[in-house]
C-alpha positions in Angstrom: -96.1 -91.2 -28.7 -99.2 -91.9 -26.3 -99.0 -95.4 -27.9 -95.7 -95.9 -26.1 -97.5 -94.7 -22.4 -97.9 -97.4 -19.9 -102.0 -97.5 -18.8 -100.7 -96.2 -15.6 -99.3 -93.2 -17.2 -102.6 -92.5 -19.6 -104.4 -92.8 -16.5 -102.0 -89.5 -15.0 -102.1 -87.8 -18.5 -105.7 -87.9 -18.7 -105.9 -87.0 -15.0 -103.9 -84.1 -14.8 -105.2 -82.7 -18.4 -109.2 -82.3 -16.8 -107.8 -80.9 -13.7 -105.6 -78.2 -15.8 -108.6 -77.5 -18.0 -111.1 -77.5 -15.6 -108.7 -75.2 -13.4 -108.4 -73.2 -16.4 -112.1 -73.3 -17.3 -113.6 -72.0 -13.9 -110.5 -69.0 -13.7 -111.9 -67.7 -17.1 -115.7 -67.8 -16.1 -114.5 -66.0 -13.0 -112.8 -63.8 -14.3 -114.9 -62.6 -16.7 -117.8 -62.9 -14.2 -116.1 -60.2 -12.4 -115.3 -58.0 -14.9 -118.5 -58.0 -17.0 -121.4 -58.6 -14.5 -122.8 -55.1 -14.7 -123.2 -55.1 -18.4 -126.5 -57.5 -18.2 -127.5 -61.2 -18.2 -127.4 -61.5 -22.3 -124.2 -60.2 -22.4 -122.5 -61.4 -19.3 -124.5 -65.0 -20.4 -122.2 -64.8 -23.4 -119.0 -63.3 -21.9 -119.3 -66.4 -19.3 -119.4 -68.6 -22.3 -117.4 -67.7 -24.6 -114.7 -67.4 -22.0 -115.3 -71.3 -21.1 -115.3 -72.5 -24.5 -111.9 -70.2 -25.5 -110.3 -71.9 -22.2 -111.2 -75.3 -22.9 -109.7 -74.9 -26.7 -106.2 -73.2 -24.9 -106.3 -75.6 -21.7 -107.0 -79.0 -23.4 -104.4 -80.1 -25.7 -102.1 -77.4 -23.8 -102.5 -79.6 -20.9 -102.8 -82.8 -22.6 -99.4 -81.8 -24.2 -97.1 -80.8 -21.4 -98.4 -84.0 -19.4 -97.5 -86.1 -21.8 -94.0 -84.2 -22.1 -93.5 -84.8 -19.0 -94.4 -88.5 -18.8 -92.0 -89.2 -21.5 -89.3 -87.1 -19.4 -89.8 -89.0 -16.1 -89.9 -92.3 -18.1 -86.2 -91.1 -19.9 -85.2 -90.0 -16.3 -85.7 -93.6 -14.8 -84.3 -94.9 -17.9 -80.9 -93.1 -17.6 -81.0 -93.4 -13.6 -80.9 -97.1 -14.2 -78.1 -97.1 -16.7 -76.2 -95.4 -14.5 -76.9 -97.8 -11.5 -76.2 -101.2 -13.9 -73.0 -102.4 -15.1 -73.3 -102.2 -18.9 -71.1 -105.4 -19.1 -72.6 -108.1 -16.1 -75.9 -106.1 -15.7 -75.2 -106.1 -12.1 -75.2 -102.9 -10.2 -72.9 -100.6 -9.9 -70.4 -99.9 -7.1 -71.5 -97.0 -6.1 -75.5 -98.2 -6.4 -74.7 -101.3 -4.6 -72.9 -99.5 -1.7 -75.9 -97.3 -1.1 -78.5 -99.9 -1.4 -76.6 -101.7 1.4 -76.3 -98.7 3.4 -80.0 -97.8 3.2 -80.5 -101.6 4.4 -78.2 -101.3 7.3 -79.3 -97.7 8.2 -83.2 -98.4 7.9 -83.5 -96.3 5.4 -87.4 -96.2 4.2 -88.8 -97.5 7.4 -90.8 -94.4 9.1 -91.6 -94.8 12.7 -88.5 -96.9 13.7 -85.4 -94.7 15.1 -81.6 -95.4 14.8 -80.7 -96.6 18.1 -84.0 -99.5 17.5 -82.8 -100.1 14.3 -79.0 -101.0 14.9 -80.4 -104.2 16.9 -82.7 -105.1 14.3 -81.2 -104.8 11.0 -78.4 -108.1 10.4 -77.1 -108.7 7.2 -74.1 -110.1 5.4 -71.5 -108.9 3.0 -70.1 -111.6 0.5 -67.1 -110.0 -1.7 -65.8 -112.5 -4.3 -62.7 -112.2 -6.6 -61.9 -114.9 -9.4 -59.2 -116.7 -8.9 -56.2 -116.3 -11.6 -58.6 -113.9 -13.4 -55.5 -112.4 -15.2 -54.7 -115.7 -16.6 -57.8 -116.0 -19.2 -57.1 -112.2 -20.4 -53.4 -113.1 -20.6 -54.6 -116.2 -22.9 -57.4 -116.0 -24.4 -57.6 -111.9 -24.6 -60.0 -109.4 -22.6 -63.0 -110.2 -24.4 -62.7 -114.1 -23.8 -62.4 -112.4 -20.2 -65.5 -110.7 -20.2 -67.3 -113.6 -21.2 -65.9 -115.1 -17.9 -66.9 -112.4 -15.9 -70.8 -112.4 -17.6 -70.8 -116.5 -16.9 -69.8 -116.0 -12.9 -71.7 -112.9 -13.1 -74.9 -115.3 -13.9 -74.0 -118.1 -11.7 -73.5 -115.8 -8.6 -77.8 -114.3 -9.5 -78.7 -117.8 -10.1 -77.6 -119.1 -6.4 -78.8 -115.8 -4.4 -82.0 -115.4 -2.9 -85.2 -112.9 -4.0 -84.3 -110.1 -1.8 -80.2 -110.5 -2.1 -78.4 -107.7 -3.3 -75.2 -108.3 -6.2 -72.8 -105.9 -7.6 -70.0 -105.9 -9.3 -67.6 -103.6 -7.1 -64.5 -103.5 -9.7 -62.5 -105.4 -12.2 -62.9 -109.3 -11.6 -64.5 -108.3 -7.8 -68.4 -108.7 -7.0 -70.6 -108.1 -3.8 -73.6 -110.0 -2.4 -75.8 -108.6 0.1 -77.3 -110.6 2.4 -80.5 -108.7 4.2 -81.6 -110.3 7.6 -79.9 -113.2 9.3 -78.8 -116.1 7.0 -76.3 -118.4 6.9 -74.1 -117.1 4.9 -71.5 -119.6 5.3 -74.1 -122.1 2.7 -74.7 -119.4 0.7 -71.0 -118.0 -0.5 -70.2 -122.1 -0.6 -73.5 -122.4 -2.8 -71.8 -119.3 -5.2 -68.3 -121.0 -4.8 -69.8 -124.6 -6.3 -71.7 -123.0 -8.8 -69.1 -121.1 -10.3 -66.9 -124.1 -10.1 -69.2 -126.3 -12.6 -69.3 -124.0 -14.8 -68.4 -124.6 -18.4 -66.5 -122.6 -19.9 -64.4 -123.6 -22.9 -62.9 -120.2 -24.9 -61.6 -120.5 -28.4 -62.1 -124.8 -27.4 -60.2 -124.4 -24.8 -62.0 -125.8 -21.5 -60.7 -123.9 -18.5 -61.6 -123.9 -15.2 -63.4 -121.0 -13.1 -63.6 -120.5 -9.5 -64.4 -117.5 -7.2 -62.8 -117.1 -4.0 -65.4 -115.4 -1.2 -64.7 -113.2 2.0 -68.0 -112.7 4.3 -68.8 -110.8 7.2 -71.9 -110.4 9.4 -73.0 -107.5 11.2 -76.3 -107.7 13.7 -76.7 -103.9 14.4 -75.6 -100.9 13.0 -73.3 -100.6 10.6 -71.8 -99.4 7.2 -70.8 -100.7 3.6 -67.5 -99.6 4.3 -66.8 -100.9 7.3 -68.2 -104.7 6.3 -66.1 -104.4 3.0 -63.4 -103.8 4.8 -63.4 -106.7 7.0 -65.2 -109.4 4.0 -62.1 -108.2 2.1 -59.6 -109.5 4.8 -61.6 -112.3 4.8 -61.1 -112.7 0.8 -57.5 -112.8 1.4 -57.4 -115.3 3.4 -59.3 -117.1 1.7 -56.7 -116.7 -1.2 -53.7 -117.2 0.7 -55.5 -120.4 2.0 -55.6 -121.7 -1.8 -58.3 -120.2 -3.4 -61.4 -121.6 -4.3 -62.6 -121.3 -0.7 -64.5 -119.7 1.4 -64.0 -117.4 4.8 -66.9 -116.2 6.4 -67.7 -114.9 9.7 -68.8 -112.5 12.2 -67.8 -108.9 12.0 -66.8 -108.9 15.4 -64.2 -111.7 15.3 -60.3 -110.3 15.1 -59.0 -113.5 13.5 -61.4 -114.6 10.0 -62.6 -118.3 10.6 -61.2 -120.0 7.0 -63.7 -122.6 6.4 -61.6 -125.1 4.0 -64.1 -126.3 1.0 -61.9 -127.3 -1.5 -58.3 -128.3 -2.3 -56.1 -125.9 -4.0 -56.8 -126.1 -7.6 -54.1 -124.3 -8.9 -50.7 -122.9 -8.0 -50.6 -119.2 -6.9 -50.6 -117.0 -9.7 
């Protein structure tokens, strides 16, 4: 089981093992100290011992035992916590981890010292949401699990065009979210996601078929929420999608009417 500890963690173990026994050791001698120091120094010399040596054979691998216990317990804890935050299919995060990562972003969460009204003029971002276009097509075809291939392949190409600190989930279904931290232009980005997905090759049961993604953005320069910039990127998806899909609409949050920024033709009819 130790085998299977990180350095880090043997480092704790070992750590919090001497501080239990030594804890342990100096409550016996004290104790004992107290209770026996009228009887004389021979016997209170061997009281004082024996209660250190019968503490450090308890303590030690009691100690040693539990910390370990509990280092394998924190390690399954993180384990599960980031199950629960990936989808088990794309290995993207979830909806609901994604949401909240964007949120602590927006919100300045883990930033001490810096208060709300400072922060809503200092923390930008931008939130891509990207559908597949005709998704129900390759399902309809092919079957679902030729569909979740799709979905890992886009999936891929979406984390191969994002940037170190940009955030991607996959928010539902054939639907995925990138999280833009700071201010970008995310206009290049979503079209860099829109080519990528576009050269793609994917060919189920031999049977090449095209995949694009069409992307809805909006950009926030102060305070604001997950909900609020999904709602107005998701406007922004549909028009992209009533524009032809395979496009792209991004823009400000604060604009009523989405800018449509035509990239492609139409590549298909609507579905």
């Amino acid at each position: 089981m130790l085998s299977e500890v990180s350095p880090r963690g043997r480092m704790q173990i070992l750590r919090w093992t001497t501080l239990g026994t030594l804890f342990c050791i100096v409550f016996a001698v004290s104790f004992n100290f107290l209770m026996f120091r009228d009887l004389g120094d021979p016997a209170l010399t061997r009281a004082l011992f024996s209660s250190a040596v019968v503490a450090f054979i308890l303590a030690a691998p009691s100690f040693f035992y539990l910390s370990l216990k509990l280092r394998q317990l924190a390690k399954t804890n993180h384990r599960l916590n980031t199950i629960a935050s990936l989808d088990g299919l794309t290995g993207c995060l979830t909806r609901r981890a994604f949401s909240s990562l964007v949120d602590d972003w927006l919100h300045g969460v883990g930033n001490p010292g810096e208060t709300k009204d400072s922060l809503e003029n200092r923390r930008p971002g931008t939130l891509l949401v990207i559908d597949a276009d005709r998704f129900k097509s390759i399902n309809d075809r092919f079957g679902h699990q030729c569909g979740d291939e799709a979905l890992c392949v886009i999936a891929a190409a979406i984390r191969s065009s994002m940037r170190i600190d940009d955030i991607v989930g996959r928010l539902g279904g054939e639907e995925f979210g990138v999280f833009l931290p700071g201010t970008v232009d995310a206009g290049e980005i979503a079209e860099r996601i829109r080519r990528k997905v576009e050269t793609i090759s994917f060919a189920p049961q031999e049977c090449p078929h095209q995949l694009t993604v069409s992307i809805g953005g909006a950009s926030v320069s102060g305070g604001s929420t997950f909900n609020h910039l999904y709602r107005l990127a998701d406007e922004r998806l549909y028009e992209a999608k009533r524009g032809g899909r395979n496009r792209v609409a991004v823009g400000p949050a604060s604009s009523a009417v989405p800018p449509l920024r035509l990239v492609t033709q139409n590549l298909a009819s609507a579905s």
